[in-house]
N, C-alpha and C positions, 0 to 999 in steps of 0.2 A: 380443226382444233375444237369447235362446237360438239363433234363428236364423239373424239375422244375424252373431252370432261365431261360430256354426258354419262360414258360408259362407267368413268372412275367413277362418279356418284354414285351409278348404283350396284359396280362390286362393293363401294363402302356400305352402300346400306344392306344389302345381303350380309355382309361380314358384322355388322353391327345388329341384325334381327340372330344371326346365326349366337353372337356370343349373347346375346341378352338372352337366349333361350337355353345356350347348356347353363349361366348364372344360375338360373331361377329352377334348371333341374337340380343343380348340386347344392341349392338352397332346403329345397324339398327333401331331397336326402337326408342331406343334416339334420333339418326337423325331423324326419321322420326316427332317426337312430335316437336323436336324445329324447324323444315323446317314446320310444321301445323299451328303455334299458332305463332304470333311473335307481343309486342306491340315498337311501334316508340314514342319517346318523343319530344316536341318542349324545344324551350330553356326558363328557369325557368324567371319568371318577380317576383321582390316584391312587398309583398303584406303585408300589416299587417307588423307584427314585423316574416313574412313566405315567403315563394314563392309558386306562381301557376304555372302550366306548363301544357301543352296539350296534350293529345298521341292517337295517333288510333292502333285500336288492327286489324291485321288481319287472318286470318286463310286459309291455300292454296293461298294469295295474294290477298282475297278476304275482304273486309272491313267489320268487326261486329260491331265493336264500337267505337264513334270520344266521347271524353270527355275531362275532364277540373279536376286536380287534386292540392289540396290544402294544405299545412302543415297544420301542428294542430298548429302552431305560427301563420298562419296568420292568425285567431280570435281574437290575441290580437294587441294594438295599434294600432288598425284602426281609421283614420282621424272620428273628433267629426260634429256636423252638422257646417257647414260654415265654414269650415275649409279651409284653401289656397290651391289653387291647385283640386276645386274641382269643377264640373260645377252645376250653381243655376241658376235652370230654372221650371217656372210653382209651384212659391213656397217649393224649394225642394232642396235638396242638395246631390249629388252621386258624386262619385271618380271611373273614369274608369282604369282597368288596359288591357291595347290591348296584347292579349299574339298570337305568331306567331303558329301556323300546323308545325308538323313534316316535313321534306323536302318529305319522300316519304308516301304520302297522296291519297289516292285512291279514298277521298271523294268528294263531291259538296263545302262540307265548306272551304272557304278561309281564316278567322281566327277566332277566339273567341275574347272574350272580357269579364273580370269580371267587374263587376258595384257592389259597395258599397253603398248604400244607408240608413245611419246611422236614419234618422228619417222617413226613408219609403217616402209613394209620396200618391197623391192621387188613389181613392176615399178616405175618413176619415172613419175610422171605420171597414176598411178592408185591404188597403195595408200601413197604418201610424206606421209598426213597423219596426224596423234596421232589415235590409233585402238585400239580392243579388240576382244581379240577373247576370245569364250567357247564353251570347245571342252569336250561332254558324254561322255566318256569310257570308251567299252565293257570297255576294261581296268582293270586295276587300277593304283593310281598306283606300283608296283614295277614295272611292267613297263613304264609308260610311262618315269620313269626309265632303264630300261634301253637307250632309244632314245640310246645316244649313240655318238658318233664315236671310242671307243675300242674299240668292238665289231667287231674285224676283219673281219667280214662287214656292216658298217652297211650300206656301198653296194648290197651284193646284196639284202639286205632292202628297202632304198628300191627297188630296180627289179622286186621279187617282188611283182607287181602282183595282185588278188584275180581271182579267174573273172568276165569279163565281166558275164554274170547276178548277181552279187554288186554292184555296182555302180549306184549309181540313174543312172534315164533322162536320158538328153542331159551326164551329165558327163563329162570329159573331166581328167587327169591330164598338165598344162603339160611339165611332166620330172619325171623320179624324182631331185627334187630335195629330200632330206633335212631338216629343221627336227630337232636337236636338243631331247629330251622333249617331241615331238611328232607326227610322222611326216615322211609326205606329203601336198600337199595335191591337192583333185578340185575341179577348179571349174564351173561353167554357161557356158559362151560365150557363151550368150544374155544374160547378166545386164549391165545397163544401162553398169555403170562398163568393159566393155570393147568396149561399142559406141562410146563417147565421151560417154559421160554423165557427170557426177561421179557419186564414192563417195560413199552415205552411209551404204547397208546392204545387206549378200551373203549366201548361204548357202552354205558347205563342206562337204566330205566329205574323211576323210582315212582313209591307211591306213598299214600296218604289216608290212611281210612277208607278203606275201598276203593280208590280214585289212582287212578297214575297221573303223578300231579309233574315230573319232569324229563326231559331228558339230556343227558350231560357224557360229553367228552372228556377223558382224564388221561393227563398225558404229561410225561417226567420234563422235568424243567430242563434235564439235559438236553433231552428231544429235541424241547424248541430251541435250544439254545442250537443244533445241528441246523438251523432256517432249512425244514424237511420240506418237502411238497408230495403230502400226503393228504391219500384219499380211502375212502373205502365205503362200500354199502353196511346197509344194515335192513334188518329184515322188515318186512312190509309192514305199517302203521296199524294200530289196535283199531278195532271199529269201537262205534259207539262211545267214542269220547265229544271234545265240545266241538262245532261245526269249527271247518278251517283246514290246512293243507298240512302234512308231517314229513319229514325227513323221509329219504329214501336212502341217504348214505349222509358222511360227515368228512369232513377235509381238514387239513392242518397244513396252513402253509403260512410261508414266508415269503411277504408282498416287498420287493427288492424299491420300487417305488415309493412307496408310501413310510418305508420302513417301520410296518409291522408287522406284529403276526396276527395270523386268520384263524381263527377258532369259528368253522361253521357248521348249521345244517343244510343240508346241500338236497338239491333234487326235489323240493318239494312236490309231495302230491297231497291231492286229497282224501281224506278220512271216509273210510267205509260208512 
């Protein structure tokens, strides 16, 4: 008998060293994934009858993704075209909402900004449908303020276009045609909606006085209302802009969880 409750003592204490040591691995794991992967939230703005809100994801402290995340309420009761409270400018009518970057932000972007624009803008017959756009902004939201048409030099600014090599591959700047707190815009002529496809998602560059001061996602409110899961590249980051990592492609999905939608730049890498 001595001997066999000898023996059970110490298969229990092998069985008892055995589980304290897979514990303490799958402890370490777990630290390990939530010390890898971690996303920051800005604080929610309303939007709709929703709120938007901003988060950068990063991994080892490392920045992959700055985005723009939307309830599934704010698609409804959004302001109608001329509505108060909205800016009409260049025959057109949008409703900004300025949402703030997470406090700890590892990227170039100083804040986002959602744009509502219920009856779309020009050209007709390409961008004339209720539509957003979400524009990540390398300045600061004072300075984009500043982009207005009281500024006796606005025009000169709109056509002080950045150094070629500042500029990503294959875009092209339609005219140095002004947007009010916002710049001007660079668009792709490849891109489908001015081949004769319809709109339903582009990717922007915009600048500022020689500067590319943004860049933004624009994509038809029907789109998101399909909860797509869409993604795409976009052509490789301008050198010589401010230190910090830039998109490599952009994605639009619909987070079935969370119940929202994702407006992001994706793939980050770093700037030449």
């Amino acid at each position: 008998m001595h001997q066999d409750t000898t023996s059970s003592r110490g298969r229990a204490l092998v069985l008892a060293i055995i589980a304290a040591a897979m514990f303490a691995a799958y402890t370490q794991v777990a630290a390990t994934a939530t010390s890898a992967a971690r996303t920051s939230y800005g604080s929610p703005v309303a939007v709709g009858n929703g709120t938007a809100r901003t988060y950068v994801t990063t991994v080892n402290g490392k920045p992959t993704e700055v985005g723009v995340a939307l309830t599934e309420a704010a698609l409804s009761g959004l302001p109608a075209p001329h509505s108060p409270g909205g800016m009409h400018e260049h025959g057109h009518s949008r409703f900004d909402h300025v949402l703030p970057l997470p406090e700890e932000n590892p990227t170039p972007f100083r804040h986002a900004v959602v744009n509502w624009n219920p009856a779309g803008h020009e050209p007709p017959g390409i961008y004339d449908t209720p539509h957003f756009d979400v524009h990540f902004y390398t300045i600061e939201n004072a300075d984009r303020l500043a982009i207005d048409p009281v500024d006796p030099e606005y025009q000169q600014k709109a056509e002080r276009t950045p150094s070629p090599e500042l500029i990503p591959q294959g875009y092209i700047m339609p005219a140095p045609l002004a947007f009010a707190r916002m710049g001007v815009h660079w668009v792709d002529p490849k891109t489908p909606e001015l081949n004769g496809k319809p709109f339903t998602a582009t990717f922007i560059y915009g600048s500022w006085d020689g500067k590319v001061i943004f860049a933004e996602p624009m994509f038809t409110k029907a789109f998101l209302e399909s909860k797509p899961q869409f993604s795409a590249a976009v052509p490789a980051p301008p050198v010589g802009r401010a230190a910090g990592p830039y998109p490599s492609g952009y994605s639009i999905r619909w987070d079935a969880a969370t119940k929202e939608y994702r407006i992001t730049l994706t793939g980050l890498v770093a700037g030449a």
